[in-house]
N, C-alpha and C positions, 0 to 999 in steps of 0.2 A: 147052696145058692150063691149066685155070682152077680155083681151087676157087669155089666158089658158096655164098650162103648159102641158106636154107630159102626167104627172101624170092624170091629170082630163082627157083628151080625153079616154087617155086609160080606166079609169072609167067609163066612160059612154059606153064602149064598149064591155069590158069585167067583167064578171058579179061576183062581188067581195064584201068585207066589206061597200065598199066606194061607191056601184054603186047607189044606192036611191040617195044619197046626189048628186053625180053627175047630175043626170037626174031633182033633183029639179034644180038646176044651171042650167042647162038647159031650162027649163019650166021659170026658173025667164028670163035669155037672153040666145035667141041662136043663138046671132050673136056673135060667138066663132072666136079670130084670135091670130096666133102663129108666130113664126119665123117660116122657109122656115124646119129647125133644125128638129121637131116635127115628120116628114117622118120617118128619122132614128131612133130617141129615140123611138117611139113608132114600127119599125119596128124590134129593138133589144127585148121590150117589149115580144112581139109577138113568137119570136127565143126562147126566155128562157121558156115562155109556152107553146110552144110546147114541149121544152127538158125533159120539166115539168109535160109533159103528162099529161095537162090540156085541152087541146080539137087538132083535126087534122089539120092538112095543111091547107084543104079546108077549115074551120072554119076560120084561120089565115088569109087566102086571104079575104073572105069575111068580115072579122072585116076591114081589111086595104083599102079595098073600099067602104065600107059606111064610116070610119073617113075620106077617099081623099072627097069622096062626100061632107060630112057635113063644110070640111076645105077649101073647091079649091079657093073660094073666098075671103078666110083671112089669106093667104099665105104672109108671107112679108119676104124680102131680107135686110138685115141691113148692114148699114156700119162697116166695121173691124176696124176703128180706134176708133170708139165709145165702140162696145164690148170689144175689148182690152182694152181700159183705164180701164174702169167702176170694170173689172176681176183682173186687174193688181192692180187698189185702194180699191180691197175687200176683204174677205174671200170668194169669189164665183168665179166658177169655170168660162169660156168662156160659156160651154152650158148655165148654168145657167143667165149668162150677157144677151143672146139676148134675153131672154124673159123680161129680166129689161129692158134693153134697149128700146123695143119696146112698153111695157105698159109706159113709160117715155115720148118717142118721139110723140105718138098720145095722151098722157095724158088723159089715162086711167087705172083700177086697174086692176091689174096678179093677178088671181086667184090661189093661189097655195094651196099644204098641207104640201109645205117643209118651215120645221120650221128655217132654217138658212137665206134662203129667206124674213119668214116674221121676223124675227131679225132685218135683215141686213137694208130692207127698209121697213120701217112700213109706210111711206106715198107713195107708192108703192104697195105693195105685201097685197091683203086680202085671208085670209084663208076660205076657201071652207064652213064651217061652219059658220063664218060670213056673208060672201056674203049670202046666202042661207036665215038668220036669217034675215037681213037686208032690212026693210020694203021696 
């Protein structure tokens, strides 16, 4: 079990620089789970390629229900006074909090590719290319 951030789901769903590597993280664990958060960021995702006149509506909708599918059951609700601290004693925004926060609380690694993230908590945060790399 991995948590993932908005960036990786989105990879693996929208077919991009990053999407191989995604789908090896996937093939190594696809027991994928996120903050509750990941709906919107990836539904903002979603908004801006369509603006972007990278694929239609329908396309949009169907990416957002295979990611509900593949996520329903690793959906987590975090406490606000945890995200708050952790954002308040970082350089990291609140979005970015509940994905620490939650690879933290079940004491597991957040698969990210944001490099402030894996700065910030390197006993935390593995980059998408190491996870992948990582026998």
């Amino acid at each position: 079990m991995i948590v993932v951030d908005t960036n990786l789901i989105a990879y693996l769903f929208i077919h991009g620089e990053y999407s191989d590597m995604a789908e090896k993280a996937f093939l190594k664990d696809s027991l994928w789970v996120a903050p509750i958060l990941w709906r919107s960021e990836l539904r903002n995702v979603l908004v801006k390629c369509l603006k972007d006149k990278h694929f239609q509506f329908e396309d949009a909708v169907q990416i957002m229900r295979e990611a509900e599918s593949l996520m329903k059951t690793g959906e987590y609700m975090l406490d606000s006074l945890e995200v708050l601290s952790l954002a308040a004693s970082t350089n990291c925004s609140a979005y970015d909090a509940e994905f620490v926060v939650l690879a933290q609380e079940i004491g597991i690694p957040l698969v990210t590719m944001d490099r402030k993230i894996l700065k910030t908590f390197p006993k935390t945060a593995l980059s998408m290319e190491r996870f992948t790399e990582v026998g």
